[in-house]
C-alpha positions as CSV (number, residue, x, y, z in Angstrom):
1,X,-132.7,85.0,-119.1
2,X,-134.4,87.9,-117.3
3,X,-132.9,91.7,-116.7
4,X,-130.8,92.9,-113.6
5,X,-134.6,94.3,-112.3
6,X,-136.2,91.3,-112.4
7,X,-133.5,89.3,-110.8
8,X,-134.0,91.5,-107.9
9,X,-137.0,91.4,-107.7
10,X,-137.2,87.9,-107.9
11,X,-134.2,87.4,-105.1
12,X,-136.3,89.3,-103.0
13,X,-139.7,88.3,-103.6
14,X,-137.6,84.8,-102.8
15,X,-138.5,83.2,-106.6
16,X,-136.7,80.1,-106.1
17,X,-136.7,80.0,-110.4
18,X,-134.1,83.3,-110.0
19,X,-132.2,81.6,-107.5
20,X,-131.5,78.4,-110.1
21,X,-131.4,81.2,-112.9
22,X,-128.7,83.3,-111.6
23,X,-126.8,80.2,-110.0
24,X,-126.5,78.7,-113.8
25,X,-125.2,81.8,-115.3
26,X,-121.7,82.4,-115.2
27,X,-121.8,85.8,-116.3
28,X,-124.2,87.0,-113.2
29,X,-121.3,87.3,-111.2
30,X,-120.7,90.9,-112.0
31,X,-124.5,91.5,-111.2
32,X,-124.4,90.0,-107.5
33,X,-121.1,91.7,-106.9
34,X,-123.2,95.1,-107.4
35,X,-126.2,94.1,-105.3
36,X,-123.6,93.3,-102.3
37,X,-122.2,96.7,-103.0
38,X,-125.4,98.4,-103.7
39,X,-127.0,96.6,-100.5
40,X,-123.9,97.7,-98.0
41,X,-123.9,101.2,-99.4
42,X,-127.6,101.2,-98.5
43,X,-126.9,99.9,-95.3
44,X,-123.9,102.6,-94.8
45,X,-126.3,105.4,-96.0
46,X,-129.4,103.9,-93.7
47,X,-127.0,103.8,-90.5
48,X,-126.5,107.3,-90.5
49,X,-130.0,107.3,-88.5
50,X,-128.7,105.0,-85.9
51,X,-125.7,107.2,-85.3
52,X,-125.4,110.4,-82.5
53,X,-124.9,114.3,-84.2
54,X,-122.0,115.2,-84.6
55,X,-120.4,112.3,-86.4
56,X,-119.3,113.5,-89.8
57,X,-121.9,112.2,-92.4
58,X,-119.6,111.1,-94.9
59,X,-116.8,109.5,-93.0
60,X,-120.4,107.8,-91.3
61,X,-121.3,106.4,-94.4
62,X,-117.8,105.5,-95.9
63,X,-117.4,103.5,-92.3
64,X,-120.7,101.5,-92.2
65,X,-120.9,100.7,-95.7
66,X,-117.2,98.8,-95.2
67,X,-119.0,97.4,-91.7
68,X,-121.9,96.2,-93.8
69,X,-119.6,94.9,-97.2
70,X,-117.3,92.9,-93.8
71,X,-120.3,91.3,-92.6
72,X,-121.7,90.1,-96.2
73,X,-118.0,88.4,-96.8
74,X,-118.0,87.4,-93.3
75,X,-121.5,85.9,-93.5
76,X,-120.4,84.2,-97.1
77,X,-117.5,82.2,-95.9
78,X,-119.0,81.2,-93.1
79,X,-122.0,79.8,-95.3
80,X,-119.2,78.6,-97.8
81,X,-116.9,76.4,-94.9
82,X,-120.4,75.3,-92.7
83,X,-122.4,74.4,-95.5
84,X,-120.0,72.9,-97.6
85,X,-117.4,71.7,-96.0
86,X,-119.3,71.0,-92.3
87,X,-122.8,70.1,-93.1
88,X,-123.2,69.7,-96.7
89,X,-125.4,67.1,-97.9
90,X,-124.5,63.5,-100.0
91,X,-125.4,65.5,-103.2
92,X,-123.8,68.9,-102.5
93,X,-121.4,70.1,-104.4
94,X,-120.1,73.3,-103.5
95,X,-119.5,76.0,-106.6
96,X,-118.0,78.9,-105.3
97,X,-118.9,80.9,-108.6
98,X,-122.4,79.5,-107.7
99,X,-122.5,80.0,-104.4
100,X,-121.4,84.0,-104.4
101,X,-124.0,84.4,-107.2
102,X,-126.8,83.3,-105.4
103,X,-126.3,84.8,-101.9
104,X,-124.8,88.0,-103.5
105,X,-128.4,88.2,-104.8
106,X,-129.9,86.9,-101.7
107,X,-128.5,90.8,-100.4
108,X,-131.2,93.0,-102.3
109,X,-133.7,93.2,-99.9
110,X,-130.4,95.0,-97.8
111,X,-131.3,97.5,-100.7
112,X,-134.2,99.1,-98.2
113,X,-131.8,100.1,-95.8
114,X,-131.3,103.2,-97.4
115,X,-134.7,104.1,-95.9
116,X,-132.7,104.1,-92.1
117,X,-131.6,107.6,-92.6
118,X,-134.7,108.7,-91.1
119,X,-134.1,107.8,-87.4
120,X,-137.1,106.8,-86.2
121,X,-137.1,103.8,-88.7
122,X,-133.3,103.0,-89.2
123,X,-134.1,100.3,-85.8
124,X,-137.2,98.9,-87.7
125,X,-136.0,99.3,-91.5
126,X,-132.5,97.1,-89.9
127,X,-134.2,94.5,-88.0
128,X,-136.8,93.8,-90.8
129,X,-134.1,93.6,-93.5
130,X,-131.9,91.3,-91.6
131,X,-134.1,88.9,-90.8
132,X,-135.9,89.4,-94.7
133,X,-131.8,88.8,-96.0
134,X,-131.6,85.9,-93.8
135,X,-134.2,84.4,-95.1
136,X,-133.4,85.0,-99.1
137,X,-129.9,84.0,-97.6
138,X,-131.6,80.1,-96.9
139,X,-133.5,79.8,-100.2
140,X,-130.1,80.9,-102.4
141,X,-128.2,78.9,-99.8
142,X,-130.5,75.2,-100.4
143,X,-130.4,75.8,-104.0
144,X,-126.4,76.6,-104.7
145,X,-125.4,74.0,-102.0
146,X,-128.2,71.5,-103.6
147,X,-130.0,70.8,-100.2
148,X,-132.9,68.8,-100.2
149,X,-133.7,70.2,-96.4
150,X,-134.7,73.5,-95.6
151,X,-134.1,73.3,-92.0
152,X,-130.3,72.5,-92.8
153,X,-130.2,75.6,-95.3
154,X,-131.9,77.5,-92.2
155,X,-129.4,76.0,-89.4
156,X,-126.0,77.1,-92.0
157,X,-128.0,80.4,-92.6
158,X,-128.2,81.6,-88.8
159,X,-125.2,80.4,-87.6
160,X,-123.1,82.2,-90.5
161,X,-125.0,84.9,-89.9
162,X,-124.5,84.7,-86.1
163,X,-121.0,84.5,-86.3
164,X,-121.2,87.0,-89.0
165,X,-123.0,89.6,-86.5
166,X,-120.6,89.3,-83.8
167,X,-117.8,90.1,-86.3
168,X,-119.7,93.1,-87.5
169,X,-120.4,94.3,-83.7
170,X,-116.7,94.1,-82.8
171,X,-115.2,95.5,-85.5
172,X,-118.3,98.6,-85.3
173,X,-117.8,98.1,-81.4
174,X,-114.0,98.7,-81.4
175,X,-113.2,101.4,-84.9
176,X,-116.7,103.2,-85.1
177,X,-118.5,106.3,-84.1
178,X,-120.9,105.7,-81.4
179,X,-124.7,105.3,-82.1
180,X,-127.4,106.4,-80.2
């Protein structure tokens, strides 16, 4: 078994061995339930540089971290009920413990998005980790679901985390401060 470090390391370098590693071991629950948190306080402290002056920095934070923790559970159902229940292949079998583990993991590259506070790069430094979680998001995804296709891991990947955005946007849209 390899430390906390490694294992993010290897969910982000996109080790498919960490993956099965931390979808085998029961007690790496804990672990992936502080990467999610870790990554959306990262993402709550990055989106202070997307946001106009004049917004209070800690209410900021407080509110885009629970934007960013909303759109992780959003973005995990929807994985959990399309790629389970809707698409799942003959030898899927769907683990919810296994499951969480793995795309909880599949967050740490969200761990960068601390590096949005400074504004010019909070655009870049979101965009890149999206797309960088999206695709760790479809490696832990065909390994906890058991998928012998990529492309299916890919097309239950993007639309949960389509659906997942458009949550995000409303609920930022409608409660939050405005951004610049």
């Amino acid at each position: 078994m390899t430390t906390f470090p490694h294992r993010l390391m290897g969910a982000s370098v996109l080790d498919v061995a960490t993956y099965e590693e931390v979808e085998a071991d029961r007690t790496a629950t804990a672990q992936a339930f502080v990467v999610v948190l870790a990554s959306s306080l990262a993402g709550g402290i990055g989106a202070t540089g997307l946001v106009r002056e004049g917004t209070p920095l800690v209410a900021g934070v407080f509110f885009w971290s629970a934007v960013s923790l909303i759109a992780w559970a959003a973005w995990a159902l929807l994985v959990f009920e399309i790629g389970g229940r809707l698409l799942p292949e003959p030898e899927t079998r769907v683990d919810v413990g296994e499951l969480l583990r793995t795309i909880g993991f599949s967050a740490a590259p969200g761990l960068l998005r601390v590096f949005g506070v400074v504004p010019d790069l909070a655009l870049p430094v979101f965009a890149l980790t999206t797309v960088w979680m999206l695709v760790a998001m479809v490696v832990a995804v065909r390994q906890a679901l058991d998928y012998r296709s990529t492309w299916r891991a890919i097309g239950v990947c993007t639309l949960g985390l389509a659906f997942a955005l458009i949550i995000a946007v409303a609920f930022g849209a409608f409660l939050g401060p405005r951004v610049s």
